[in-house]
C-alpha positions as a Markdown table, in Angstrom:
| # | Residue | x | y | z |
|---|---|---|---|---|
| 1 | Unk | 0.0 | 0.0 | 0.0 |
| 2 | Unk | 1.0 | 3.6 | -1.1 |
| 3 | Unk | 1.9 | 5.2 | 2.1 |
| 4 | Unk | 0.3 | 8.5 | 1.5 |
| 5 | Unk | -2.4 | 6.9 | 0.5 |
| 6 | Unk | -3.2 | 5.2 | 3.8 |
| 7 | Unk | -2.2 | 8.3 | 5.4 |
| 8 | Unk | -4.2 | 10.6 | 3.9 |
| 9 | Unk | -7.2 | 8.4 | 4.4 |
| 10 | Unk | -6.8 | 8.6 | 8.2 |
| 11 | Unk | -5.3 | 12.0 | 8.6 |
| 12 | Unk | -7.6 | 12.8 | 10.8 |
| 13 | Unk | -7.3 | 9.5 | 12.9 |
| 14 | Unk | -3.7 | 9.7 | 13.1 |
| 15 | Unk | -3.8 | 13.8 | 14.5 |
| 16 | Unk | -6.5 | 13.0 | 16.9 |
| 17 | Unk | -3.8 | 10.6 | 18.3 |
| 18 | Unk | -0.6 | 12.5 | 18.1 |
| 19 | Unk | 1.3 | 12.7 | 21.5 |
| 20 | Unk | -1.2 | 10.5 | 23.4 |
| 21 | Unk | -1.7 | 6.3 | 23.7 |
| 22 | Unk | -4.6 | 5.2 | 22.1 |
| 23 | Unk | -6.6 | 1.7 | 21.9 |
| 24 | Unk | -7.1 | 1.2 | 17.7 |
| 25 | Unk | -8.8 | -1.3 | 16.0 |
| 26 | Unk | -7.5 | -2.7 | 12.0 |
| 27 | Unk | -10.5 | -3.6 | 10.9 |
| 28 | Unk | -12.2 | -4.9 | 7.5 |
| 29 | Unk | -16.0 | -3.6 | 6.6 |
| 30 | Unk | -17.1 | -7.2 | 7.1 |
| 31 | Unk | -15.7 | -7.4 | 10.8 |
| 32 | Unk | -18.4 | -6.0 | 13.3 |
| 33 | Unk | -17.4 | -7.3 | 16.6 |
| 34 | Unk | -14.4 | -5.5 | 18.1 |
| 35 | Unk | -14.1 | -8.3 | 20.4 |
| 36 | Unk | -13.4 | -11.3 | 18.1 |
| 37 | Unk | -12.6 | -9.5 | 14.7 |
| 38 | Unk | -9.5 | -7.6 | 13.2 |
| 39 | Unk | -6.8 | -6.4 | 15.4 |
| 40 | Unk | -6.8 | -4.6 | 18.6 |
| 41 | Unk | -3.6 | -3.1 | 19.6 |
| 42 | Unk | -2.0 | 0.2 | 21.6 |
| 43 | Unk | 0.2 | 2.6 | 20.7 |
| 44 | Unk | 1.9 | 5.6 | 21.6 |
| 45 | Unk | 2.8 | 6.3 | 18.1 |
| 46 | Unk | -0.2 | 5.9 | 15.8 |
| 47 | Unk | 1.2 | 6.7 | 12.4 |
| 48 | Unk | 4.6 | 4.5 | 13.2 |
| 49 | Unk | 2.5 | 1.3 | 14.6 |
| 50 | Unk | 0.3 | 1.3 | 11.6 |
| 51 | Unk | 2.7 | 1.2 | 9.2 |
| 52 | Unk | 4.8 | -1.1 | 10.6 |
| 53 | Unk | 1.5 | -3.5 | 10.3 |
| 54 | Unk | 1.5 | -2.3 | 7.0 |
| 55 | Unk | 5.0 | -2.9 | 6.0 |
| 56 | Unk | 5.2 | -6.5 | 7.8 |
| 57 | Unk | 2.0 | -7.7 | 6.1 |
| 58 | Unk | 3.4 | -6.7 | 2.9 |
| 59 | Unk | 6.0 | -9.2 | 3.6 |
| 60 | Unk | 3.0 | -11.6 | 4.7 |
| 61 | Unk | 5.0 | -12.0 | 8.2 |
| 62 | Unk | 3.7 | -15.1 | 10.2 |
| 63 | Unk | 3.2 | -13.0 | 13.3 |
| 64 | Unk | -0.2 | -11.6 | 11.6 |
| 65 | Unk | -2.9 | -13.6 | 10.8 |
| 66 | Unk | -4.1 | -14.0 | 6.9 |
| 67 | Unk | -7.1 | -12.1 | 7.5 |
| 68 | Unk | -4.9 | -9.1 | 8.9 |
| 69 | Unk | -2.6 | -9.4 | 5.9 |
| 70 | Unk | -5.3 | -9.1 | 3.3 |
| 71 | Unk | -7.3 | -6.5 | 4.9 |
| 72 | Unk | -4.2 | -4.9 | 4.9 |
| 73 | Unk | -2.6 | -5.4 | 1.7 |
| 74 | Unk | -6.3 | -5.0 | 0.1 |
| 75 | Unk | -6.2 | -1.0 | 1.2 |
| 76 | Unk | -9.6 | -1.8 | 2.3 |
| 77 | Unk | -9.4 | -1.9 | 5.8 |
| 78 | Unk | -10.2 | 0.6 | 8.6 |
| 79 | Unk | -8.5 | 2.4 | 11.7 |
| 80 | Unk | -10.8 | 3.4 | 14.9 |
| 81 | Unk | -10.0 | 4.7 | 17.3 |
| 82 | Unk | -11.4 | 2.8 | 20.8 |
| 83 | Unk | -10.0 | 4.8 | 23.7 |
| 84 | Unk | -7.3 | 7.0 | 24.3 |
| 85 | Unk | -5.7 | 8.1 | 27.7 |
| 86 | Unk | -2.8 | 7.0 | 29.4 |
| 87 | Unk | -0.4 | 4.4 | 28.4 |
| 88 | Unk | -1.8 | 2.7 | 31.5 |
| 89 | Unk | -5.8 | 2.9 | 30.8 |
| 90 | Unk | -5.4 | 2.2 | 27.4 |
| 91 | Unk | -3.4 | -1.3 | 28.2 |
| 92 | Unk | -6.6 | -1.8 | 30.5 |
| 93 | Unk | -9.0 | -1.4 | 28.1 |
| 94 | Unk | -7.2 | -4.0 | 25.6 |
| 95 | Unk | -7.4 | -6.4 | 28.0 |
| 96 | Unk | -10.9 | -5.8 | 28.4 |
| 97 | Unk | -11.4 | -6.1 | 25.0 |
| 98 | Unk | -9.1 | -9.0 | 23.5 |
């Protein structure tokens, strides 16, 4: 996926989550249920975390699952944010989640 692409598509995600943790789902517009579809994860760093997942599913790393790497590499997935807070509440709230 086209970098700027992806970032472009979420600008706004990714500036409501600059400088603070947040609680993001990677989702695909079939998944409905936050807590048993896509990927939930933390991050400090938004912008870096997600393209990270992008750039190791490009490479179709066994550490993702193959519906993660085609949402993914399809460009068709989404980013929500869930919660954001402290690096403490939002490790709490994954928990609770996954």
């Amino acid at each position: 996926m086209n970098s700027v692409k992806w970032t472009k598509r979420f600008s706004d995600t990714l500036e409501k989550a600059k400088g603070s943790f947040v609680v993001y789902w990677v989702s695909s517009s079939l998944h409905k249920d936050v807590k048993t579809e896509g990927y939930v994860g933390v991050s400090g760093n938004l912008y870096d975390r997600v393209g990270s997942h992008i750039s190791k599913c490009k490479k179709k790393s066994k550490l993702y699952p193959q519906e993660m790497i085609a949402s993914l590499n399809s460009e068709e997935f989404n980013l929500t944010i869930l919660y954001q807070g402290s690096e403490d509440y939002c490790y709490t709230k994954e928990l609770e989640l996954r």
